[in-house]
C-alpha positions as CSV (number, residue, x, y, z in Angstrom):
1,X,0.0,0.0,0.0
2,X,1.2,3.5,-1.2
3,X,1.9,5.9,2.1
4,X,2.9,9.7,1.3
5,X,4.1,11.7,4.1
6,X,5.3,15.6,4.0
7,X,7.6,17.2,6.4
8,X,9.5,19.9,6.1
9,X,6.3,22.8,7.2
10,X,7.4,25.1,10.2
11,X,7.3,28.9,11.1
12,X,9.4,31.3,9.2
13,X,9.3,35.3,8.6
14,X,7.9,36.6,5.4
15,X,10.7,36.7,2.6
16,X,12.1,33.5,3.9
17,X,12.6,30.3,2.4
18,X,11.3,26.8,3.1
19,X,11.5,23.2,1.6
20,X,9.0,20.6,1.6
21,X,9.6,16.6,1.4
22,X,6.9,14.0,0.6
23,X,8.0,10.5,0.7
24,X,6.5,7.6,-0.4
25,X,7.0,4.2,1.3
26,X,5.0,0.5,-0.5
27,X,6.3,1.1,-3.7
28,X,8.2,-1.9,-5.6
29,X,11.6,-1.6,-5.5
30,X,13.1,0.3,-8.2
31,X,10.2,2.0,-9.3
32,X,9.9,5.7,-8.6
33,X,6.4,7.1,-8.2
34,X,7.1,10.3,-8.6
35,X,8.9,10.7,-12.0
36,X,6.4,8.3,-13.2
37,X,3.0,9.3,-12.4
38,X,1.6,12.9,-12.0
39,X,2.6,14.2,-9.2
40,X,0.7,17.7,-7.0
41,X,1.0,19.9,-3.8
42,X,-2.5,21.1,-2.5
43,X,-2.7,23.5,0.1
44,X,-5.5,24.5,2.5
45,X,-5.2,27.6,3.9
46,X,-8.2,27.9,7.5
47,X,-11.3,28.2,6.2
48,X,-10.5,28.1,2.3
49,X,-11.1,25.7,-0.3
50,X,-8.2,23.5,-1.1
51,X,-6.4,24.5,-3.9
52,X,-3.4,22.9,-6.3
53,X,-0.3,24.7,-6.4
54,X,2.2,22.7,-8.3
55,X,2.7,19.8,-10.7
56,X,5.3,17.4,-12.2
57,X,4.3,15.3,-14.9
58,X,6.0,12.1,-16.0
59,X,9.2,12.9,-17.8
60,X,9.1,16.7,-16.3
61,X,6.6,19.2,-17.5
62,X,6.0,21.3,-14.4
63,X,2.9,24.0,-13.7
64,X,2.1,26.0,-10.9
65,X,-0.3,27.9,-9.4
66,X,-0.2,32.5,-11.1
67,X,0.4,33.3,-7.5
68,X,3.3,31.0,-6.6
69,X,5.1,31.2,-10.3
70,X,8.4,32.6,-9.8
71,X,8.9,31.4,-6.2
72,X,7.9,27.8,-5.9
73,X,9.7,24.6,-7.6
74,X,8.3,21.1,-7.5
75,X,10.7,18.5,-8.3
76,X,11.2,14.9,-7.7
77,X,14.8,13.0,-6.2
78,X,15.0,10.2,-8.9
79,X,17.5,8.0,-7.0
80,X,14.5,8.0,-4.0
81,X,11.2,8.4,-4.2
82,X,11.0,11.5,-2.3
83,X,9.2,14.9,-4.0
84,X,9.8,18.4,-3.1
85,X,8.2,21.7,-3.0
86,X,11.4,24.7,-2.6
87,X,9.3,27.9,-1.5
88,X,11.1,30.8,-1.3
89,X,10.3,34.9,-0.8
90,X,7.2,33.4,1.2
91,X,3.9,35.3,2.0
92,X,2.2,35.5,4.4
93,X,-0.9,34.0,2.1
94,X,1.0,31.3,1.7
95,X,-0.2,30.3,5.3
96,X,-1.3,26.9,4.5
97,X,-1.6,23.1,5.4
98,X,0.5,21.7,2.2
99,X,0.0,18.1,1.1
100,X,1.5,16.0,-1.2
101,X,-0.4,14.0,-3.8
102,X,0.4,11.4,-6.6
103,X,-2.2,9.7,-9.1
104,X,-1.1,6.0,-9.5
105,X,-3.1,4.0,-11.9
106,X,-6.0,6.8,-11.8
107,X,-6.0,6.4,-7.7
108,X,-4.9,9.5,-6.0
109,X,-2.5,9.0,-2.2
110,X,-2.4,11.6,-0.1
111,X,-0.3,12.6,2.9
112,X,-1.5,13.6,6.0
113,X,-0.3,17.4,5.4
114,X,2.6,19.7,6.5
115,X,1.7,23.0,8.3
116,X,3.4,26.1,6.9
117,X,2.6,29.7,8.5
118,X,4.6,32.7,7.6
119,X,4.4,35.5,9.7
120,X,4.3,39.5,8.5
């Protein structure tokens, strides 16, 4: 059974910096979820709608979210399968639960979510 879990979330002053790991565990050994199925960050900021902010498609391609473009890069480890979300010159709306999410044979995982609040 696929497991995701993020870490990485914490406290940090507007302007800073801050990198976000998801890894997966149950996956067959030498296969790499994340540089072979779609691959997302969500975040929920309190009392919002979730909403996608970043995506790596197999073989690269990458989107993100207008408001993140510039300052956010997704991008997957490919000697472990471990994902990761570098946010830098972070906002304070960018006050979120972030979680990670990959679509394996049409069947999304999610992890259980990393808190990230950036103060003013």
């Amino acid at each position: 059974q696929v497991q995701l879990v993020e870490s990485g979330g914490g406290l940090v002053q507007a302007g800073g910096s801050l990198r976000l790991s998801c890894g997966a565990t149950g996956i067959a050994s030498g296969s790499n979820v994340f540089t072979t199925n779609t691959a997302k960050w969500f975040r929920q900021a309190p009392g919002k709608q979730p909403e996608w902010v970043a995506l790596m498609t197999p073989h690269g391609p990458t989107n993100y979210r207008q408001s993140v473009k510039g300052r956010f890069t997704i991008s997957a480890d490919t000697t472990s399968n471990t994902m990761y979300l570098q946010m830098n010159n972070l906002k304070p709306e960018d006050t979120a639960v972030y979680y990670c999410n990959v679509e394996i044979q049409m069947k999304p995982y999610w992890g259980p979510g990393t808190q990230v609040s950036v103060s003013s």
